[in-house]
C-alpha positions in Angstrom: 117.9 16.1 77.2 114.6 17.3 75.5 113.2 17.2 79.9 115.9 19.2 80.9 115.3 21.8 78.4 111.8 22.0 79.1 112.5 22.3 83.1 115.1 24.9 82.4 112.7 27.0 79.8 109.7 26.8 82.5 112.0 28.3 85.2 113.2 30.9 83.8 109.8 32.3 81.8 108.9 34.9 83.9 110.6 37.5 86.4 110.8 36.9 90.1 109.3 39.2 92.7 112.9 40.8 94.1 113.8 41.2 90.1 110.4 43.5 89.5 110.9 44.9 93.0 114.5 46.1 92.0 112.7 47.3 88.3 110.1 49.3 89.8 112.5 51.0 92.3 114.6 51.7 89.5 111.8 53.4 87.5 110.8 55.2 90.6 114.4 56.7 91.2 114.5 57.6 87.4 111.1 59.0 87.5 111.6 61.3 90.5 115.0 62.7 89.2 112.9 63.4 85.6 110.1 65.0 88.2 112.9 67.3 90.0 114.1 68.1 86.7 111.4 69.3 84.7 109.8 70.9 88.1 113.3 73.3 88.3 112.9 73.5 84.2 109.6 75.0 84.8 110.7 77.2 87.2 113.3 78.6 85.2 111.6 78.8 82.5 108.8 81.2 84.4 111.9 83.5 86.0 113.1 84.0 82.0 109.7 84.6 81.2 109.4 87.7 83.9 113.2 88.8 82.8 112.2 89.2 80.0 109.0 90.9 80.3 110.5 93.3 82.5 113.2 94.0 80.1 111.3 94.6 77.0 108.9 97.2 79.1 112.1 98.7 79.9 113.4 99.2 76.6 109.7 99.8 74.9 109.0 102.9 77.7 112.6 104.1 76.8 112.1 103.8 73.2 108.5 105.7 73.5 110.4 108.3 75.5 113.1 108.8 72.9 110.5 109.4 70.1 108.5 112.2 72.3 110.9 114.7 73.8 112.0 112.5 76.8 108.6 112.4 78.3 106.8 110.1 80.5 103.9 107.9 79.1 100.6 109.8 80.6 97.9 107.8 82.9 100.7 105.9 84.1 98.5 103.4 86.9 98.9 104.3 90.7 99.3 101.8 93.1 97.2 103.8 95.8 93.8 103.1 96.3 90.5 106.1 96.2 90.9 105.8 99.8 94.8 106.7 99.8 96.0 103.4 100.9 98.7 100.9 98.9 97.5 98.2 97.2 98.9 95.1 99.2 97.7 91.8 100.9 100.7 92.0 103.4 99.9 92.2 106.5 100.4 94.8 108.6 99.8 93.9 112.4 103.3 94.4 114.7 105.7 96.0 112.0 106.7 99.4 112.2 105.9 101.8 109.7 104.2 99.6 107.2 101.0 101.1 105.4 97.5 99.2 106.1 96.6 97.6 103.0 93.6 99.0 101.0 90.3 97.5 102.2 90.3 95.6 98.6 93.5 94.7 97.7 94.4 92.1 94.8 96.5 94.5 92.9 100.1 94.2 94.2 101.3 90.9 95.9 104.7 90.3 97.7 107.5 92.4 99.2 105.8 95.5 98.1 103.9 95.5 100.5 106.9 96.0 102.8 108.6 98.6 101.1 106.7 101.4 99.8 105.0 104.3 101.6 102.1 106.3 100.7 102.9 110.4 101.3 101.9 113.2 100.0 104.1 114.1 96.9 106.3 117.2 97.6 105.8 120.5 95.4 108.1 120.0 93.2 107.6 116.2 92.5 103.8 116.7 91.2 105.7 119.8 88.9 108.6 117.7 87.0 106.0 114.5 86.5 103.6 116.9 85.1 106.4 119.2 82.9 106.9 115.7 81.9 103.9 114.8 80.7 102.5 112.5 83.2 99.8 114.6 84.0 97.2 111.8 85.3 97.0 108.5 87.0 94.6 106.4 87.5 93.4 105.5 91.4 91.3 102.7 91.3 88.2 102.1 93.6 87.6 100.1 96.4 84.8 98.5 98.8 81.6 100.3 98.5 82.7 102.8 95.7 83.4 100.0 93.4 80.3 98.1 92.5 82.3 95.2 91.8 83.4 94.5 95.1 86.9 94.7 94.5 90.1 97.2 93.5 90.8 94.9 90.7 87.4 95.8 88.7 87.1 99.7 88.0 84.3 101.5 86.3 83.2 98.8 83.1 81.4 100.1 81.0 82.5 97.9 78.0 80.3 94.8 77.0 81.6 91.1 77.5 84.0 88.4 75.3 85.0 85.3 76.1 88.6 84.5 76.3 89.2 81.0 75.9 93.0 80.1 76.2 93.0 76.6 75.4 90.7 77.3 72.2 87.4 76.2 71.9 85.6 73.7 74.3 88.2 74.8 76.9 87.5 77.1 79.9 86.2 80.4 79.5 87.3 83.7 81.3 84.8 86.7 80.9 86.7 89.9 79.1 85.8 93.3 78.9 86.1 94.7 75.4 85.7 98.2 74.0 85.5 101.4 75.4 86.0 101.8 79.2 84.9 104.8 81.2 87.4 105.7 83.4 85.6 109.2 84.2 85.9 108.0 88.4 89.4 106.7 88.2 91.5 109.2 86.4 92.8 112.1 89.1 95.2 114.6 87.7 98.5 115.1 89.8 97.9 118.4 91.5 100.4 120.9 91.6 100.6 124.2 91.0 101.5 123.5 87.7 98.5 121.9 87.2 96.7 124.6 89.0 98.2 127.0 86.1 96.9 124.9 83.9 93.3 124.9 85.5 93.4 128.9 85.4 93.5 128.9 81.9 91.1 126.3 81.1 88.7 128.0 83.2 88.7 130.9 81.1 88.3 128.7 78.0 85.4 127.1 79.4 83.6 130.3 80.7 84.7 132.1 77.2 81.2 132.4 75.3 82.5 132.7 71.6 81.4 135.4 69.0 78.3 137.1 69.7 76.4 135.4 66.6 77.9 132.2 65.3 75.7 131.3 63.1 77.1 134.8 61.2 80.3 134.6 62.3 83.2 134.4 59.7 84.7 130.7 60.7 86.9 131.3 57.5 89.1 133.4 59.1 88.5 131.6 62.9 87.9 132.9 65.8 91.0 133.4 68.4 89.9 131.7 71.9 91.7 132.1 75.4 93.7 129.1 74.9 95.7 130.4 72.1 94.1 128.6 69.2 92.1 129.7 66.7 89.3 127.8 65.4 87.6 127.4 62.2 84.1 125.5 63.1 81.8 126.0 65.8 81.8 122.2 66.5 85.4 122.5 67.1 85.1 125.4 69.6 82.7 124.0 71.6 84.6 120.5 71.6 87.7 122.8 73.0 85.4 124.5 75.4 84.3 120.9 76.6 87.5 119.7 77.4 88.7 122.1 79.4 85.7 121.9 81.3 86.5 118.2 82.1 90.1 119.7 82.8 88.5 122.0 85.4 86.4 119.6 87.0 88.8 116.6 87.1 89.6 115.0 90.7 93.6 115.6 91.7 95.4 113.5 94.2 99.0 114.3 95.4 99.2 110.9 97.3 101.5 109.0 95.2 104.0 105.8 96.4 108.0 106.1 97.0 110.7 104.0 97.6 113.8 106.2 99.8 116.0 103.8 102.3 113.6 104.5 105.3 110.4 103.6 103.5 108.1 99.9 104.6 108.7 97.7 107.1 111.4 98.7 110.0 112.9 96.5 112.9 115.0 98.5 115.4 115.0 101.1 112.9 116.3 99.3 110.2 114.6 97.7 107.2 112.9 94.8 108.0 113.8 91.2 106.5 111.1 91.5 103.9 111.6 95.2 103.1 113.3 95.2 99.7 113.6 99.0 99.5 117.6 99.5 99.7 118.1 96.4 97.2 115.2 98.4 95.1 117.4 101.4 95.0 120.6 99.9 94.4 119.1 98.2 91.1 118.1 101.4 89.9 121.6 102.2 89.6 121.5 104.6 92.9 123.0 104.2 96.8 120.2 104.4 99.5 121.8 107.5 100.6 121.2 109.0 97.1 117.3 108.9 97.7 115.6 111.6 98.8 112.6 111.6 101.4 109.3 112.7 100.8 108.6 113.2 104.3 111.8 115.7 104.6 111.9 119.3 103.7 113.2 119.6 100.2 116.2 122.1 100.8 117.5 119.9 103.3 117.2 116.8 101.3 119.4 119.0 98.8 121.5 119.9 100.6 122.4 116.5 102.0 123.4 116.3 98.8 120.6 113.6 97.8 120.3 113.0 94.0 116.5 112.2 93.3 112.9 110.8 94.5 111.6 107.3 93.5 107.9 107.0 92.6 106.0 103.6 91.9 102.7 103.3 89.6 101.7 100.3 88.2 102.1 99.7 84.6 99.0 97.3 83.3 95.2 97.6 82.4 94.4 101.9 81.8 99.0 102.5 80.9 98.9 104.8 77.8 101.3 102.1 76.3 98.4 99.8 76.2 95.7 101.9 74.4 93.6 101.8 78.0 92.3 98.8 76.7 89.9 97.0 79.1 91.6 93.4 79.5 92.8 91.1 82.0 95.8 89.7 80.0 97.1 93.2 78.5 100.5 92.6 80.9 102.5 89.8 78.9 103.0 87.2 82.0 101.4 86.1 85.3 103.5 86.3 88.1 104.1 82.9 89.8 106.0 83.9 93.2 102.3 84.0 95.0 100.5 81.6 92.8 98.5 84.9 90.9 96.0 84.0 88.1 93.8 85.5 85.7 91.3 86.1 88.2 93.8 88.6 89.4 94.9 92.3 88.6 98.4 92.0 87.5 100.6 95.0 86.9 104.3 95.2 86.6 105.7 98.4 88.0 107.6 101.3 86.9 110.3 103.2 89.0 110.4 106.8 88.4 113.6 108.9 89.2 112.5 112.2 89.3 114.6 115.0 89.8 114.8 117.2 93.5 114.7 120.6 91.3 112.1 121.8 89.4 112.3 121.0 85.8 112.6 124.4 83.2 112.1 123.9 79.8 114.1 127.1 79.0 117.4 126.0 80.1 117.4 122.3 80.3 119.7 122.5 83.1 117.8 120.3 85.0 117.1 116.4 84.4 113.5 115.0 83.7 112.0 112.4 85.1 112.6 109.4 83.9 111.7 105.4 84.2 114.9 103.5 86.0 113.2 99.8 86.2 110.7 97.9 85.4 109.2 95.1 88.2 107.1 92.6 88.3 104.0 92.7 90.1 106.0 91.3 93.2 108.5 93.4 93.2 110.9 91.9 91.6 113.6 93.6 89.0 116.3 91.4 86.7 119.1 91.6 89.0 117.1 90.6 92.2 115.3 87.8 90.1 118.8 86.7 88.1 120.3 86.6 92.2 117.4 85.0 93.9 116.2 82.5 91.0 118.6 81.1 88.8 121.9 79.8 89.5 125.0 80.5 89.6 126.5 78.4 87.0 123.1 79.5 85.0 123.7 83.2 85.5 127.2 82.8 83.9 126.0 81.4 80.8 122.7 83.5 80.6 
């Protein structure tokens, strides 16, 4: 009895090769469903992230508006280049009607690349952006005007930090910090409200104050062109100073739009990758509704077309962010096209802006005003809510 129980104890002490076989394909099945899992986790996880970063600059720009007459946030970033090209590594050999990408181009990655179109901003689209108080953009240099080689890198003139996201001992990313100069980036849109504007700061800047200042009576001021009067001679000259920068500042009137024959075409329709008319239609508007900035204007109004789209870029010199030199000021990296730190990523706004001029006496007319928020692919809620999550996942979200 004791033998048998031995001999029966001895057989069965260990597990046979088919019984870890079967184990480890069991663990491997288990393991690659956890692996699919937490890889589609991950991914929706990211696509919240950008819904949500694209909704809170929605509501934040609207907010700011609210607060300051209905007005646009000035310096807004442009997504054309010094050399009047748009930003964008698509490529552009054998498609109709797409714009060559600037000669350094890290700035905006995916379908954008497809859909918008550098022109030359009608009249009266440079007058309602600038009665709404986006007077200036910011055009960033490329190639041999940027010493840095690249349009992500403008004109630093800020010292270095060290950014180390994992705390320290972990990797380090260089940082700009402090003041930047932007006095090469920064182009005032030029219309002939602008040019109004230029008029009369000429004549500040050429005005030569009383005859003796040092015997002037600053008490009682002294009444300059510009309809101020001032009380110090510091203060004058400070005033005369800035409208000399206004006089002397670079203009563009190259700006980016979005209208339903805009990007890519094939057999004069949009192309497959042009996301223009899905663009417009999440802006709350029917690509008929958009009006061309190629067209004469009356026309365009009388075809009964209800406003122009603009882009700009939203991210390192946006008045919202101070025009704070940093890398990480926009609040996620986009992952469609594997983007990192080492990139210059700005989400992007969507102006609507209006096919009339603007007049502040009657009101009649509407101002320009922000309709989405993307991410630096292009990307808005609904077309990431469609394309990335699921439909069971969209009805409970």
């Amino acid at each position: 009895m004791k033998q048998n129980h031995l001999k029966h104890t001895k057989r069965h002490a260990g597990f046979t090769l088919v019984e870890l076989l079967v184990v480890v394909a069991i663990i491997a099945v288990i393991g690659a469903g956890v692996a699919v899992t937490y890889r589609n986790l991950d991914d929706k996880a990211q696509t919240a992230m950008e819904i949500s970063d694209c909704s809170i600059l929605k509501k934040v720009i609207s907010q700011w508006s609210a607060i300051n007459d209905e007005k646009l946030p000035d310096g807004l970033d442009s997504l054309v280049a010094i050399n009047g090209d748009l930003y964008s590594t698509m490529p552009a050999d054998g498609l109709e009607g797409v714009n060559e990408p600037a000669d350094t181009s890290m700035g905006v990655l995916g379908p954008l690349g497809y859909t918008l179109a550098v022109e030359q901003a009608p009249e009266v689209v440079l007058n309602n952006l600038y009665s709404a108080g986006l007077t200036h953009v910011y055009r960033h240099l490329t190639g041999a005007d940027n010493e840095n080689g690249n349009a992500n890198d403008s004109t630093w003139e800020a010292g270095e930090i060290i950014y180390q996201p994992m705390g320290p001992g972990g990797p380090s990313i260089p940082m700009a910090s402090g003041e930047v100069d932007t006095s090469r980036t920064l182009y005032a849109l030029n219309g002939s409200t602008y040019q109004s504007s230029v008029t009369d700061a000429q004549e500040m800047a050429n005005d030569e104050g009383p005859e003796n200042p040092d015997e002037f009576d600053w008490e009682t001021g002294y009444a300059a062109p510009d309809g101020n009067t001032y009380h110090s001679l510091s203060d004058f000259t400070q005033a005369k100073e800035e409208a000399q920068k206004l006089v002397d500042a670079p203009t563009t009137d190259r700006l980016a739009f979005i209208w339903s024959g805009s990007g890519a075409t094939m057999s004069g329709a949009p192309a497959p990758m042009n996301m223009s008319n899905e663009i417009i239609t999440n802006c709350g508007y029917a690509p008929n509704e958009i009006a061309d900035p190629t067209a004469d204007v009356d026309s365009e109004i009388d075809a009964g077309k209800k406003c122009y789209l603009v882009a700009f870029g939203l991210g390192r010199f946006a008045s919202i962010y101070g025009a704070k030199s940093i890398r990480v000021d926009a609040p996620a990296y986009g992952k469609r096209l594997g983007q990192s730190t080492a990139y210059y990523n700005r989400y992007l706004v969507i102006v609507s802006v209006p096919l009339e001029a603007y007049s502040s006496m009657t009101g009649s007319v509407q101002l320009p005003a922000v309709v989405d928020v993307l991410t630096p692919q292009g990307y808005s809620v609904a077309s990431l809510r469609d394309k990335y999550i699921a439909d069971e996942e969209r009805v409970k979200d």
